[in-house]
C-alpha positions, 0 to 999 in steps of 0.5 A: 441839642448834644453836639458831637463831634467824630473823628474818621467820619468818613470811614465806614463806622464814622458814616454809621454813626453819624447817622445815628447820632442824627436820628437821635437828634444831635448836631454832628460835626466830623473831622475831614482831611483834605484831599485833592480827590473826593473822599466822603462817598460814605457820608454825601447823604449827608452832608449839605452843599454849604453852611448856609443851606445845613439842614437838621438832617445833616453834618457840619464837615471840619478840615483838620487832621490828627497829626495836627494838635493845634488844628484839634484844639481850635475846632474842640475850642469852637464847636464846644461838643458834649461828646468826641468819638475817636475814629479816625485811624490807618486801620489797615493791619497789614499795612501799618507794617508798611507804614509804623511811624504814621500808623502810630502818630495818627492812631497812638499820638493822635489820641493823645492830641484829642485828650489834652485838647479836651483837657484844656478846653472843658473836661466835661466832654465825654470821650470815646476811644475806638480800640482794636482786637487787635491789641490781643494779638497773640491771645493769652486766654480765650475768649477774650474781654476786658481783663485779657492782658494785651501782646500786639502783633503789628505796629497798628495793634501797638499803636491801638494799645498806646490809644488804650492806656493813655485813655484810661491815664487821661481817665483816672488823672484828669477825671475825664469821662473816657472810654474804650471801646474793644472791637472785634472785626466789623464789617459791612457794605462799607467797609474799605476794599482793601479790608479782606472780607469785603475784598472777597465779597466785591472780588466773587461778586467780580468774578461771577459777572466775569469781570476778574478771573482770580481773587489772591488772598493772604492766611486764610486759616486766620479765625476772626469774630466779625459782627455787623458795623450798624450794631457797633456804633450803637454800642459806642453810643450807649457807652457814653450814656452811662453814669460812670465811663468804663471800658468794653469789649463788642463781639458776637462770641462766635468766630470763623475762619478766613476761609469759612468767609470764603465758602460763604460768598462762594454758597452765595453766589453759586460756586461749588468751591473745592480746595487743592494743594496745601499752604502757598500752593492752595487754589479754590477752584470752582468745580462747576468750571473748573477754573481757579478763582482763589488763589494764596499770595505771600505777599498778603501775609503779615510778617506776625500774624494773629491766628485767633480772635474770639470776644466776650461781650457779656460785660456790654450785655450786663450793664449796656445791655447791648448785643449784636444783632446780626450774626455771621450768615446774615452780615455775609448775606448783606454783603454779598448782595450790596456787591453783586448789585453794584457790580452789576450797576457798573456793568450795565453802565460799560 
C-alpha cells in the first residue's frame, strides 16, 4: 500500500485529494495545525474518532506546522511516505500584502523545509509542489504555460516563485522527483469564504433568502481561468505517476471577468442585474426590486493588481493526458446550488 502524506489537508484541494488518494487505495496521512477551535470540517468524513479505530476508509491526522523544520523531519522520518503533496499555504492574495513576512515563511521557506527533509530522510520520496498563477502576475504573453517568464504582483506570488524554483534546484541538485504544479484558479463548494467566487456564490446565495442586503466586492473587471478543484487534484495525482518529474500548467483555456462570475449567480438565482455608475461608484442593482445588491469597496482592492490570467494546459494534455472536465457554467452551477441549500439549511435551523 503507497503512503501519502498532504500538506494543507484541511484546506479545500488538501480534502479532495485526500479522498482521492483513498479511493486509490493509499494510506494518507495529513498535516494539521493545531487550533483551539476546530478547523478540519473539509475532511471530518474522514477522519476517525482515534488511532485505534482508522479504518482503510480514512486519514491519520499529524500536528505539525511548516514553520516548524524539525517537526517536518520527524513525521517524514516516521511515516516513510511514497509521496509529499505540498499544499498548506496562506493562500489569500490580498492578504499576504497584509501579512508578507508569513506568507512568505510558510508558502516559500516552508517548501524548502520539506525538500531538505526529504533529502535527508529517503530521496526516493516523490514531491509535489502546489504552485500558483499568480506567479505570472503582470502576464508577459498570453496564454500563459510552463515557459512563460514570471513577474509576481504580491508577496503570495513572491513566495510561490520562490517555492517554484527551489523545487526545481532541489530537482536538478539532489535528483529528487519534484514537481510543480502551475494552477490556475480553482474553485468549488470548498473553497474558503474569503476566496471571491465563493464570497459571491454564499453572499447572493444570502441575500436571495434575505439574509444580507448588500455583497461589496473588490476589481471586479479582473479576468481570471478557474476550473473545478476535484479535476485539479487529479492532475497532481497523475504528475507523480510519470517516469520522469516535470513541471505543468492546469487550466480550462477560457477566462472570465470577476463580473461575468457575478451575473452568473445573479442568472442563477433569478436577479435581473443591471449595472450603474462607473469605478468606485459602480452598484448592481437588482431591477426586479430595485435595491442595490453589489457594491465596490476600495478596501478589496489589491495594492498591485493582476489584470488577466489565462492558462495553456496543452502540456498536461500531451503526456498527462489530463483536461478539466468541468467548464465555467457548470462549476458556477455547482456552486451556486451547494450555497443556496446550506443558506436555506441555516434558515430553517433559526
Amino acid at each position: 500500500m503507497k503512503k501519502a502524506l498532504i500538506t494543507g489537508i484541511t484546506g479545500q484541494d488538501g480534502s479532495y485529494l485526500a479522498e482521492l488518494l483513498l479511493e486509490k487505495g493509499y494510506e494518507v496521512h495529513g498535516i494539521v495545525r493545531r487550533s483551539s477551535s476546530f478547523n478540519t470540517e473539509r475532511i471530518e468524513h474522514i477522519v476517525s474518532p482515534s488511532r485505534e479505530n482508522e479504518s482503510p476508509r480514512s486519514i491519520y491526522r499529524e500536528y505539525g506546522d511548516l514553520s516548524d523544520s524539525s517537526n517536518i523531519s520527524r513525521i517524514i522520518e516516521r511515516i516513510k511516505p511514497d509521496e509529499v503533496y505540498n499544499l498548506g499555504a496562506q493562500s489569500h492574495v490580498r492578504i499576504s500584502f497584509d501579512m508578507p513576512e508569513y506568507t512568505c515563511d510558510i508558502d516559500g521557506l516552508g517548501t524548502l523545509r520539506l525538500l531538505d527533509a526529504i533529502r535527508q530522510v529517503d530521496k526516493n520520496i516523490k514531491f509535489y509542489q502546489a504552485g500558483s498563477s499568480e506567479m505570472f502576475g503582470q502576464v508577459e504573453e498570453t496564454p500563459q504555460n510552463e515557459k512563460t517568464p514570471f513577474h509576481p504582483r504580491s508577496p503570495y506570488g513572491c513566495s510561490k516563485c520562490f517555492a517554484h524554483w527551489i523545487t526545481i534546484n532541489y530537482r536538478e541538485s539532489y535528483e529528487m522527483f519534484a514537481c510543480n504544479g502551475i494552477l490556475f484558479n480553482h474553485e468549488s463548494p470548498r473553497r474558503g469564504g474569503n476566496f471571491v467566487t465563493r464570497k459571491i456564490t454564499t453572499g447572493l446565495a444570502k441575500i436571495k433568502l434575505g439574509k444580507l442586503d448588500v455583497l461589496s466586492l473588490g476589481n471586479i473587471n479582473a479576468k481570471r481561468d478557474w476550473g473545478y478543484a476535484k479535476d485539479y487534484v487529479y492532475g497532481m495525482w497523475l504528475m507523480l505517476q510519470q517516469k520522469k518529474p516535470d513541471d505543468y500548467v492546469l487550466a480550462t483555456g477560457e477566462t472570465h471577468t470577476v463580473r461575468e462570475f457575478i451575473e452568473e449567480v445573479c442568472e442563477l438565482l433569478d436577479f435581473k442585474l443591471v449595472w450603474k455608475g462607473k469605478g468606485v461608484d459602480e452598484v448592481g442593482i437588482d431591477r426586479k426590486t430595485g435595491k442595490t445588491i453589489i457594491k465596490i469597496d476600495p478596501y478589496f482592492f489589491r495594492p498591485a493588481e493582476v489584470d488577466l490570467l489565462l492558462g495553456d494546459f496543452s502540456k498536461a494534455k500531451k503526456i498527462l493526458k489530463w483536461e478539466p472536465k468541468v467548464k465555467f457554467k457548470d462549476l458556477v452551477k455547482i456552486m451556486v446550488d451547494y450555497d443556496l441549500q446550506e443558506q436555506t439549511e441555516k434558515n430553517r435551523k433559526l
